[in-house]
DOVEXMAR-509680 format. One record per residue (C-alpha): x, y, z; residue in one letter; residue number from 1. Coordinates in Angstrom, 2 decimals, padded with zeros to 5 digits, always signed. Example, Ala and Ser with C-alpha at 12.3 -4.5 7.8 and 13.67 -1.06 7.14 Angstrom:
((+012.30; -004.50; +007.80); "a"; 1)
((+013.67; -001.06; +007.14); "s"; 2)
This chain:
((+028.71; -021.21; -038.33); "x"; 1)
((+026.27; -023.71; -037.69); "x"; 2)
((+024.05; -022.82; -041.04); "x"; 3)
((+025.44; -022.17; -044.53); "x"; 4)
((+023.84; -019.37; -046.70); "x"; 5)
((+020.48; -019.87; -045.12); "x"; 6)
((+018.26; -016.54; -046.35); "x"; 7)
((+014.84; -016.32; -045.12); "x"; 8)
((+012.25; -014.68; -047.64); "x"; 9)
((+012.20; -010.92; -047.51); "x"; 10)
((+008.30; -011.05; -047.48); "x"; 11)
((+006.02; -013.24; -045.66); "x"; 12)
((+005.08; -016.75; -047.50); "x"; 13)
((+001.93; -018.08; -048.19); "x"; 14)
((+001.19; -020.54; -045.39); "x"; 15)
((+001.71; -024.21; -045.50); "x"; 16)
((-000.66; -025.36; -043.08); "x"; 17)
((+000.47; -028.82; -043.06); "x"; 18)
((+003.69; -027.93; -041.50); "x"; 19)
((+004.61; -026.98; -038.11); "x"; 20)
((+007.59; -026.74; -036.01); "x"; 21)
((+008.54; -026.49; -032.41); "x"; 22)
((+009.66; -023.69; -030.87); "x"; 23)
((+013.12; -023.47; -028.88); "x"; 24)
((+013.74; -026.98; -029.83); "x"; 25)
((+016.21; -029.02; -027.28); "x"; 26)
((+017.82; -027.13; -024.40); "x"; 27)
((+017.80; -023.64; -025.50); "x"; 28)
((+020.15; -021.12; -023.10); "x"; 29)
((+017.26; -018.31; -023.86); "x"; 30)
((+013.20; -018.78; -024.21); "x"; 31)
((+013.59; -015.17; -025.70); "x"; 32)
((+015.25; -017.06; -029.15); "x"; 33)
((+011.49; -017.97; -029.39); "x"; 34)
((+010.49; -014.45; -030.74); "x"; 35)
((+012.76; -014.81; -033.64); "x"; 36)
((+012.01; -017.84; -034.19); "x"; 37)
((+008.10; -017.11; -034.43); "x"; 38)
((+008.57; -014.12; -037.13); "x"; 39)
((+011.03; -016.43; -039.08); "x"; 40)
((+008.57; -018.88; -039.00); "x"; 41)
((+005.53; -016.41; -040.48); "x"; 42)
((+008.11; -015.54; -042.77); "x"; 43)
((+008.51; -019.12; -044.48); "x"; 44)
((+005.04; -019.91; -044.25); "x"; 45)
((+005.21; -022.13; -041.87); "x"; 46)
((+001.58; -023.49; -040.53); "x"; 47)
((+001.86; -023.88; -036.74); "x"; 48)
((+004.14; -023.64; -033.82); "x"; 49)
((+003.99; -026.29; -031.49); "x"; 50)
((+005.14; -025.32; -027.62); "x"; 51)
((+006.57; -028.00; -025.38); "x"; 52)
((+007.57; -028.28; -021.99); "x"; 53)
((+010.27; -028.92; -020.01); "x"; 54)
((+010.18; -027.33; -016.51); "x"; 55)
((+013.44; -025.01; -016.76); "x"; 56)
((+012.53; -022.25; -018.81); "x"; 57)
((+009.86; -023.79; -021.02); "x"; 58)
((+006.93; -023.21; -018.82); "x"; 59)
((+003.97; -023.86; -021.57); "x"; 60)
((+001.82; -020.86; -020.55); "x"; 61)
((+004.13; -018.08; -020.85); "x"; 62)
((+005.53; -019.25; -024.43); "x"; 63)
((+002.07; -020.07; -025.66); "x"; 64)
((+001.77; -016.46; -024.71); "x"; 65)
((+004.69; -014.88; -026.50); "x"; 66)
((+003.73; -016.71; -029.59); "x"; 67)
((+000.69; -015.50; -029.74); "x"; 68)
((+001.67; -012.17; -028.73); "x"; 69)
((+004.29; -011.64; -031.73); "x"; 70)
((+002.73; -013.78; -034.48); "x"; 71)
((-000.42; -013.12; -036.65); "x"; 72)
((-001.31; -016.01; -038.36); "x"; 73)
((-000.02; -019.03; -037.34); "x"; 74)
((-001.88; -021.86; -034.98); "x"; 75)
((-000.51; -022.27; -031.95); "x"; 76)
((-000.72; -025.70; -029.82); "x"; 77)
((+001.22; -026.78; -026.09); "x"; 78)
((+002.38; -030.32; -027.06); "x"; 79)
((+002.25; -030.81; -024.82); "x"; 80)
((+001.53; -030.20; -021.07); "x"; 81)
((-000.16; -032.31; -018.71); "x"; 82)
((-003.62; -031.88; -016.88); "x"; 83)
((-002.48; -032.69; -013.47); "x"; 84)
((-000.03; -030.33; -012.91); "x"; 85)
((-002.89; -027.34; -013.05); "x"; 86)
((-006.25; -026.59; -011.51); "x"; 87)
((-008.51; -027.37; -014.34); "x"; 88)
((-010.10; -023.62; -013.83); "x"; 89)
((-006.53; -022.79; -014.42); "x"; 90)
((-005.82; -024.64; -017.39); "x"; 91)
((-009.34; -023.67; -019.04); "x"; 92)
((-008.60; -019.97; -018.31); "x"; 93)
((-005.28; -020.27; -019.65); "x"; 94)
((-006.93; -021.86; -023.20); "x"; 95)
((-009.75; -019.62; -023.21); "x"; 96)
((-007.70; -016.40; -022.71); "x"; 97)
((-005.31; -017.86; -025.71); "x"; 98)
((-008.15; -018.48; -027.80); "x"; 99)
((-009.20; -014.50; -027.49); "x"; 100)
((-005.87; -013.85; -027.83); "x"; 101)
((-004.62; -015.34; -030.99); "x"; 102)
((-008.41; -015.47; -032.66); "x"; 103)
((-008.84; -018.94; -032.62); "x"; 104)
((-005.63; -020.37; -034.00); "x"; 105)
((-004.84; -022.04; -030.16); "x"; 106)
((-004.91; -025.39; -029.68); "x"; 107)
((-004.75; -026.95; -025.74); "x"; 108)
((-002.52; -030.34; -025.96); "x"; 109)
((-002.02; -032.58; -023.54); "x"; 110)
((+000.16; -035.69; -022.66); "x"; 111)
((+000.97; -038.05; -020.01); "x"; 112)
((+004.18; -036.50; -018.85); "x"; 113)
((+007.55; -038.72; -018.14); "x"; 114)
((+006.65; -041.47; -015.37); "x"; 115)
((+009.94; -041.40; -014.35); "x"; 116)
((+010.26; -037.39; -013.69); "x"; 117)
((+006.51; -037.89; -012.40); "x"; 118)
((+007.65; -040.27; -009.59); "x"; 119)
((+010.77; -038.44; -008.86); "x"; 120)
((+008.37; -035.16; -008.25); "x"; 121)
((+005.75; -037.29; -006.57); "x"; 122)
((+003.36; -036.07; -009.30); "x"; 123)
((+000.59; -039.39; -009.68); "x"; 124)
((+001.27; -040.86; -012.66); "x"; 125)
((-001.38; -040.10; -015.79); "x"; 126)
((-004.06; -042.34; -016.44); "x"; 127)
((-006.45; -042.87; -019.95); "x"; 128)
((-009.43; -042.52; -017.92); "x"; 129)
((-008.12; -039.00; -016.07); "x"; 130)
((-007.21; -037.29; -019.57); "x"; 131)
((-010.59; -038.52; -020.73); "x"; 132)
((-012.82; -037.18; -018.12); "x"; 133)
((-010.15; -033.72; -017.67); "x"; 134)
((-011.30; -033.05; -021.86); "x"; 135)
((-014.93; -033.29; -020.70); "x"; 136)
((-014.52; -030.81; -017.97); "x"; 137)
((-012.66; -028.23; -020.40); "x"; 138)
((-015.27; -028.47; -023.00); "x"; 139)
((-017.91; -027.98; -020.43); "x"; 140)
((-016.83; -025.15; -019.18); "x"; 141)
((-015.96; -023.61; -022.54); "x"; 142)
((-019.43; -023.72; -022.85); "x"; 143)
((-020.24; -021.63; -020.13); "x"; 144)
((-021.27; -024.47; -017.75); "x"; 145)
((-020.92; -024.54; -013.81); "x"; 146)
((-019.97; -027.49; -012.84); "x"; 147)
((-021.00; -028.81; -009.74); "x"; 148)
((-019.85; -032.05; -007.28); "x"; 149)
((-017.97; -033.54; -009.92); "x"; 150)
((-016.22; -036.54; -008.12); "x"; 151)
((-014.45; -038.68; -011.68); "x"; 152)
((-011.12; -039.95; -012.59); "x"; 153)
((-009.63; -036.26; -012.87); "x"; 154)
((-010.56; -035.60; -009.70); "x"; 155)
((-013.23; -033.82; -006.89); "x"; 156)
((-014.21; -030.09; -007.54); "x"; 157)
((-017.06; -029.00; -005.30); "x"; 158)
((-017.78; -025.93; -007.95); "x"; 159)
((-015.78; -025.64; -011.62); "x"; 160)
((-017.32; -022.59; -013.01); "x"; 161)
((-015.69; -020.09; -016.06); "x"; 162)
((-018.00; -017.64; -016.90); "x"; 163)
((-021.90; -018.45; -018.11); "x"; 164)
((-021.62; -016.72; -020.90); "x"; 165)
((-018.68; -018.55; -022.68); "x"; 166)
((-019.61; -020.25; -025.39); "x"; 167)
((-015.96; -021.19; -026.71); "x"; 168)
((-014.87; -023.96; -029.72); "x"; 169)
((-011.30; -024.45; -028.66); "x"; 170)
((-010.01; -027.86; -030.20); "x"; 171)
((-007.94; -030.25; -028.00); "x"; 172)
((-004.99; -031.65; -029.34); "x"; 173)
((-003.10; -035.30; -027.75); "x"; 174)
((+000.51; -036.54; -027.95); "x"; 175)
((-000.09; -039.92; -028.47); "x"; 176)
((+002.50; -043.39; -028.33); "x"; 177)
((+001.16; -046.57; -027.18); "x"; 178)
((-002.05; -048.28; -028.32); "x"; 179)
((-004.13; -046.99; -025.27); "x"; 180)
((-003.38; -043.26; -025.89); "x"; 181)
((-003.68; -043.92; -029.74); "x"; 182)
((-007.02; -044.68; -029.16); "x"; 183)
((-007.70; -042.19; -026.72); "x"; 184)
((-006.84; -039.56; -029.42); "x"; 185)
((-009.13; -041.20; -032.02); "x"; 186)
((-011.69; -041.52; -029.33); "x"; 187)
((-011.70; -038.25; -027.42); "x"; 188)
((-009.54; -035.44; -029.44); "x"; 189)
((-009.33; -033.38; -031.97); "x"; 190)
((-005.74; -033.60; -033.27); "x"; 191)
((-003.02; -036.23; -032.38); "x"; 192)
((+000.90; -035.41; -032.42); "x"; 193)
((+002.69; -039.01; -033.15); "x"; 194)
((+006.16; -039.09; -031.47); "x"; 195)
((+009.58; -038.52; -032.86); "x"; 196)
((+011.95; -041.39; -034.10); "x"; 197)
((+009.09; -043.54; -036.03); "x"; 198)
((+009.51; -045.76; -038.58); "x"; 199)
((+007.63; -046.01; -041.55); "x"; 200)
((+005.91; -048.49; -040.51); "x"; 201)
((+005.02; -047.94; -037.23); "x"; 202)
((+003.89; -044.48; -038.63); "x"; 203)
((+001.21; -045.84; -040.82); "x"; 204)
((+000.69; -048.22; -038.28); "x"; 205)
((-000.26; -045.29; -035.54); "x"; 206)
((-002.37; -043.11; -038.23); "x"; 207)
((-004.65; -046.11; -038.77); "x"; 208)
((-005.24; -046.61; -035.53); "x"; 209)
((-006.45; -043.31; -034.40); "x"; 210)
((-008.65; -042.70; -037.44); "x"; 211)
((-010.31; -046.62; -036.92); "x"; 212)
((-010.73; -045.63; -033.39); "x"; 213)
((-012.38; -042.44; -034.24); "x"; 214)
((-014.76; -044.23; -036.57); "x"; 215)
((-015.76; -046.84; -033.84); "x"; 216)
((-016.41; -043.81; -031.77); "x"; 217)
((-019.13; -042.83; -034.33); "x"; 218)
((-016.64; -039.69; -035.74); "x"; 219)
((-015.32; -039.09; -038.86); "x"; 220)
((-012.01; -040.12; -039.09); "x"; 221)
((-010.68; -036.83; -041.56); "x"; 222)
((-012.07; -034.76; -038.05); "x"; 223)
((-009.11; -036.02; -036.35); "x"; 224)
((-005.63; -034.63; -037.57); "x"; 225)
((-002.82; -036.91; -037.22); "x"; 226)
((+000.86; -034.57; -037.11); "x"; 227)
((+003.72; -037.20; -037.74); "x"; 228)
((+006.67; -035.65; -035.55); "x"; 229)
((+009.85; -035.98; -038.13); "x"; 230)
((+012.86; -035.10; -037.02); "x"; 231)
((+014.40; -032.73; -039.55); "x"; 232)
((+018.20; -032.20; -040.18); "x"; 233)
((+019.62; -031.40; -043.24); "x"; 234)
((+023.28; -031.19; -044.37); "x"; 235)
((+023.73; -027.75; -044.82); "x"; 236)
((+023.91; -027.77; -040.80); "x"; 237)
((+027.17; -028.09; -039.23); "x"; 238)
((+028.24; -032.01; -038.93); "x"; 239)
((+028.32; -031.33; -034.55); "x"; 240)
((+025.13; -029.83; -034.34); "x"; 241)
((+023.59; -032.33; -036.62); "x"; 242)
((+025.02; -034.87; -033.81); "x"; 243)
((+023.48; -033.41; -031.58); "x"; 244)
((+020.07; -033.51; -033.09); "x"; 245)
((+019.73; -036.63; -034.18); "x"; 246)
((+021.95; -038.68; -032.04); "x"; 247)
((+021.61; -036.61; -029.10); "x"; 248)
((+017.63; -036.34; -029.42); "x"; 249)
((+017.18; -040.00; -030.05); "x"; 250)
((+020.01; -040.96; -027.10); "x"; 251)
((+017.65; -038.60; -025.07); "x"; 252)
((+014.54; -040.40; -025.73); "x"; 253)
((+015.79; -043.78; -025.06); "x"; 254)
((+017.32; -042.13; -021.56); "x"; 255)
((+013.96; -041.40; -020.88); "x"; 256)
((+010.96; -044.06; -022.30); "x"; 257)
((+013.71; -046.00; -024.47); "x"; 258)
((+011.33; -049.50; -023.66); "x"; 259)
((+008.09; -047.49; -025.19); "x"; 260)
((+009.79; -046.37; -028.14); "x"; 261)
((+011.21; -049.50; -028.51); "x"; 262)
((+008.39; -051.60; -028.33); "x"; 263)
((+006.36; -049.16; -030.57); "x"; 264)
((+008.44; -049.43; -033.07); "x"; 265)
((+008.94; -053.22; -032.74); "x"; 266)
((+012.82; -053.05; -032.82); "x"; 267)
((+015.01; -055.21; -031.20); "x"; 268)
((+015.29; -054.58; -027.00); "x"; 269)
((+018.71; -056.43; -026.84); "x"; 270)
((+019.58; -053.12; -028.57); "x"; 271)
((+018.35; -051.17; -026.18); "x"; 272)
((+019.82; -053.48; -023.26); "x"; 273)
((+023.48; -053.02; -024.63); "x"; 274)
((+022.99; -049.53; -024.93); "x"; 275)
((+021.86; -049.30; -021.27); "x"; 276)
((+024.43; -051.43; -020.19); "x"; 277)
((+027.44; -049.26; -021.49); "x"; 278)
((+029.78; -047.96; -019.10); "x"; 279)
((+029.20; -044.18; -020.43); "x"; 280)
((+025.66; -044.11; -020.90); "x"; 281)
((+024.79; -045.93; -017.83); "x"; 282)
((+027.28; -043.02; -015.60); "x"; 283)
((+025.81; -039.88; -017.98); "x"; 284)
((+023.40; -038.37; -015.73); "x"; 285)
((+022.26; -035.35; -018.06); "x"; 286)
((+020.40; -035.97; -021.15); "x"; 287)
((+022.44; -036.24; -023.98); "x"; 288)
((+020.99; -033.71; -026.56); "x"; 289)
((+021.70; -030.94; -024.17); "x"; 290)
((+025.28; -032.03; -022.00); "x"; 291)
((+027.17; -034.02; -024.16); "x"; 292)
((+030.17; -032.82; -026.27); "x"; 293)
((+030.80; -034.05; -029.41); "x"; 294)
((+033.32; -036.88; -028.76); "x"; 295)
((+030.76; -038.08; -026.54); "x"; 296)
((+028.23; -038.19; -028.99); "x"; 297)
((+030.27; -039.82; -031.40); "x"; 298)
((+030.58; -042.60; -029.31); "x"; 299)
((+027.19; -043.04; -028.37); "x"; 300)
((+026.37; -043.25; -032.12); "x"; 301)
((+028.23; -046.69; -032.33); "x"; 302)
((+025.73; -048.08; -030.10); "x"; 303)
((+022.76; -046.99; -032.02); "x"; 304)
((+021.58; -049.11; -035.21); "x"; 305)
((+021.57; -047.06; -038.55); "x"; 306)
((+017.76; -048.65; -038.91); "x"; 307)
((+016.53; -046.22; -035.56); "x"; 308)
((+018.49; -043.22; -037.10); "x"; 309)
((+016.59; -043.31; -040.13); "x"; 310)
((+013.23; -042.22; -039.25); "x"; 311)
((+014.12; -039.09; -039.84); "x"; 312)
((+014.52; -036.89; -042.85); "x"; 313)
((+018.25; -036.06; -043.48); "x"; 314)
((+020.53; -035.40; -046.55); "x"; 315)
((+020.05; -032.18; -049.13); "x"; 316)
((+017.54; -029.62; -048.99); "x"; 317)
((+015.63; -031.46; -051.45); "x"; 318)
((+016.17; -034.95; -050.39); "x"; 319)
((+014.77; -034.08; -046.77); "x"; 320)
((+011.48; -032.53; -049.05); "x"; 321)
((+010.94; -035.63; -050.61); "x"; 322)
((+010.98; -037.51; -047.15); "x"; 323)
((+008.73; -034.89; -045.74); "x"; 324)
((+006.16; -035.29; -048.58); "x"; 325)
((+006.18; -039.33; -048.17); "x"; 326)
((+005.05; -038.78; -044.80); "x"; 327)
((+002.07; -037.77; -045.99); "x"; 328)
((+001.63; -040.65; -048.40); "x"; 329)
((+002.22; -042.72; -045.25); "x"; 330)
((-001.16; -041.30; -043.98); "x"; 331)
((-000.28; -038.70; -041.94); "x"; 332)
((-001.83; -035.49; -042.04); "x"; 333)
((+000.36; -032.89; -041.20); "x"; 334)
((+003.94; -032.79; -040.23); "x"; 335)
((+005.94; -031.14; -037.79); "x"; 336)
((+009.71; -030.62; -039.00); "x"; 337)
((+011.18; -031.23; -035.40); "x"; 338)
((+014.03; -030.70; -033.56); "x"; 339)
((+015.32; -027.70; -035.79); "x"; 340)
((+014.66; -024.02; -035.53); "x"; 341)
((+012.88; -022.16; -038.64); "x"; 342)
((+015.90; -020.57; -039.94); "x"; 343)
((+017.55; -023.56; -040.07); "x"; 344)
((+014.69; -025.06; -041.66); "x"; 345)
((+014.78; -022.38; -044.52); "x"; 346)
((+016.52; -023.98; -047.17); "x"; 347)
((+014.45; -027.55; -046.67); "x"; 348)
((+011.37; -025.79; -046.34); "x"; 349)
((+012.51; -023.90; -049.44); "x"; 350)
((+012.56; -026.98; -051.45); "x"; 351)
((+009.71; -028.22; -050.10); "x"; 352)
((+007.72; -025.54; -051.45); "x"; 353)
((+008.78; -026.37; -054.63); "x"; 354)
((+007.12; -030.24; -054.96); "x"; 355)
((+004.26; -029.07; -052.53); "x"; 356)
((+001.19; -030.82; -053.96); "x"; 357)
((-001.35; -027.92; -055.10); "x"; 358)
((-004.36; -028.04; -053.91); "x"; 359)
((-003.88; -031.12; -051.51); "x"; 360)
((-003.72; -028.73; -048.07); "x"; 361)
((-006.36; -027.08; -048.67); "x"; 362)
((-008.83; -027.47; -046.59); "x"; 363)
((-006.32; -027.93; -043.19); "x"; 364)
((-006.77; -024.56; -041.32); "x"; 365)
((-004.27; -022.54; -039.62); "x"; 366)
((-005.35; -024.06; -035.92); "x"; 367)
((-003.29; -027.17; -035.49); "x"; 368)
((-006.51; -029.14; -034.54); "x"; 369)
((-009.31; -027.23; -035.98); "x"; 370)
((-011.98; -028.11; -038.17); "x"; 371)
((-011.49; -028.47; -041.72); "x"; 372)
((-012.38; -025.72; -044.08); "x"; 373)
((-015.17; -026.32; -045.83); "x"; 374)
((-014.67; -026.89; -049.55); "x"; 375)
């Protein structure tokens, strides 16, 4: 069994809207696990399910979709997809017709995609000033505009036109890393999702600099939600699959941007460089977190420091709680528990409930990036 004595409440929780989680976390072998996964989610009172995607069979459209379709309260966000890989009439139909469908608790995110997966695709690689002008465009025609001869960094449209009488407040949400899209987020969006695998540090680090560069844009900086990503596996998972998601997922990452992450957190790159250089990880040509057996893993785990492990919130039930709740104290403002599906979050989220500041989430509604609630 992968979970021990994990019970989900036999009626639905109040919501926590400070917490999401992502759906079908990793590789799953099914996107229809995500419908469970949904109503357990509802059931713990979990705030908001975050969609990413991976093109296999986590196409962000057709899960936003199904979450919508089976839940009833919680927000819903893609975190992310990218702008270029849709017409933008496509991708404001797609938020528009999740906004109707979910009442409001949709959220479009967007990111700039793996370079390397871009290049291999011959997709052009993602630009600050593209995503900036794209976000006009979609709140434009939100509002019912027809847009005509645009010719900017997203690209030329002769005629971008939804319907005139739209007049639609759907919030736009950013996965943000390095200081460029940090800013961007602060600048241009409503909601930023931090990355996996951060330190302390670097978190409080990132938070400040999205809300200073939100105030410099003349906003306020409490408009702009920051979601630390924390990787969440507790002990009452089996010993392999908690491998897998915290060795495997961070193996994974530095397969993938490992220099980014790196840098961002300001830990050492002769790290990185030995890790690279190893025989085994230098022949694996699938990404860990989904091909790699357990031996393997094991032995990938020698080459990565105990420091980069950390960042995440491991041990009991309660002792993963207590790291969750000092993420806020680190200035985020919401937290995703990632990498772990809601039933196996039970028993954290459980405990979590039980220290849960009263009063303090108040005003964060169920919409990943919208507004706050009034007092």
């Amino acid at each position: 069994a992968q979970i021990a004595s994990v019970r989900l409440p036999s009626a639905t929780m109040e919501s926590m809207n400070e917490l999401g989680f992502y759906t079908l976390a990793g590789a799953p072998r099914s996107p229809r696990a995500l419908l469970d996964e949904v109503r357990d989610a509802e059931a713990l009172g979990l705030g908001s399910a975050f969609v990413s995607e991976r093109w296999n069979i986590k196409e962000a459209c057709t899960l936003s979709g199904a979450v919508g379709a089976v839940s009833t309260r919680l927000g819903i966000a893609t975190a992310a997809t990218n702008h270029n890989t849709r017409h933008p009439a496509v991708t404001a139909s797609f938020a528009t017709t999740m906004h109707r469908l979910t009442g409001g608790r949709f959220a479009l995110g967007l990111g700039r995609g793996i370079e390397i997966l871009f290049r291999v695709y011959g997709i052009p690689k993602i630009t600050t000033a593209q995503v900036e002008d794209f976000a006009g465009l979609m709140r434009r025609l939100w509002r019912g505009e027809t847009i005509l001869g645009h010719d900017g960094p997203a690209g030329r449209y002769p005629v971008l036109r939804l319907d005139p009488d739209f007049d639609e407040a759907i919030p736009l949400l950013w996965t943000a890393f390095g200081p460029r899209s940090l800013a961007l987020g602060g600048r241009v969006f409503d909601a930023v999702v931090l990355h996996t695998f951060f330190s302390d540090e670097t978190l409080a680090r990132c938070v400040a600099a999205v809300k200073r560069a939100a105030e410099e844009a003349g906003r306020d900086p409490a408009s702009v939600r920051v979601w630390s990503c924390f990787a969440t596996v507790g002990d009452h998972l089996d010993p392999a699959l908690r491998l897998k998601k915290t060795v495997g997922r961070l193996a994974t990452y530095l397969q993938g941007y490992g220099d980014l992450l790196v840098k961002t957190n300001r830990w050492d790159p002769a790290v990185l460089a030995r890790f690279r250089a190893d025989p085994f990880v230098a022949s694996f040509r699938s990404a860990f977190d989904d091909k790699a057996t357990t031996e393997q893993l094991e032995r990938v785990a020698e080459l990565l420091p105990d420091e980069w492990l950390a960042a995440a919130a491991t041990g009991s039930p309660e002792q993963c709680a207590q790291k969750i709740l000092g993420q806020f104290d680190l200035g985020a403002d919401a937290v995703i528990l990632h990498g772990a599906s809601p039933c196996e979050l039970a028993p954290i989220v459980e405990a979590y409930r039980a220290i849960r500041p009263a009063g303090r989430f108040d005003r964060l509604p169920a919409n990943p990036a919208g507004p706050l609630l009034a007092r």
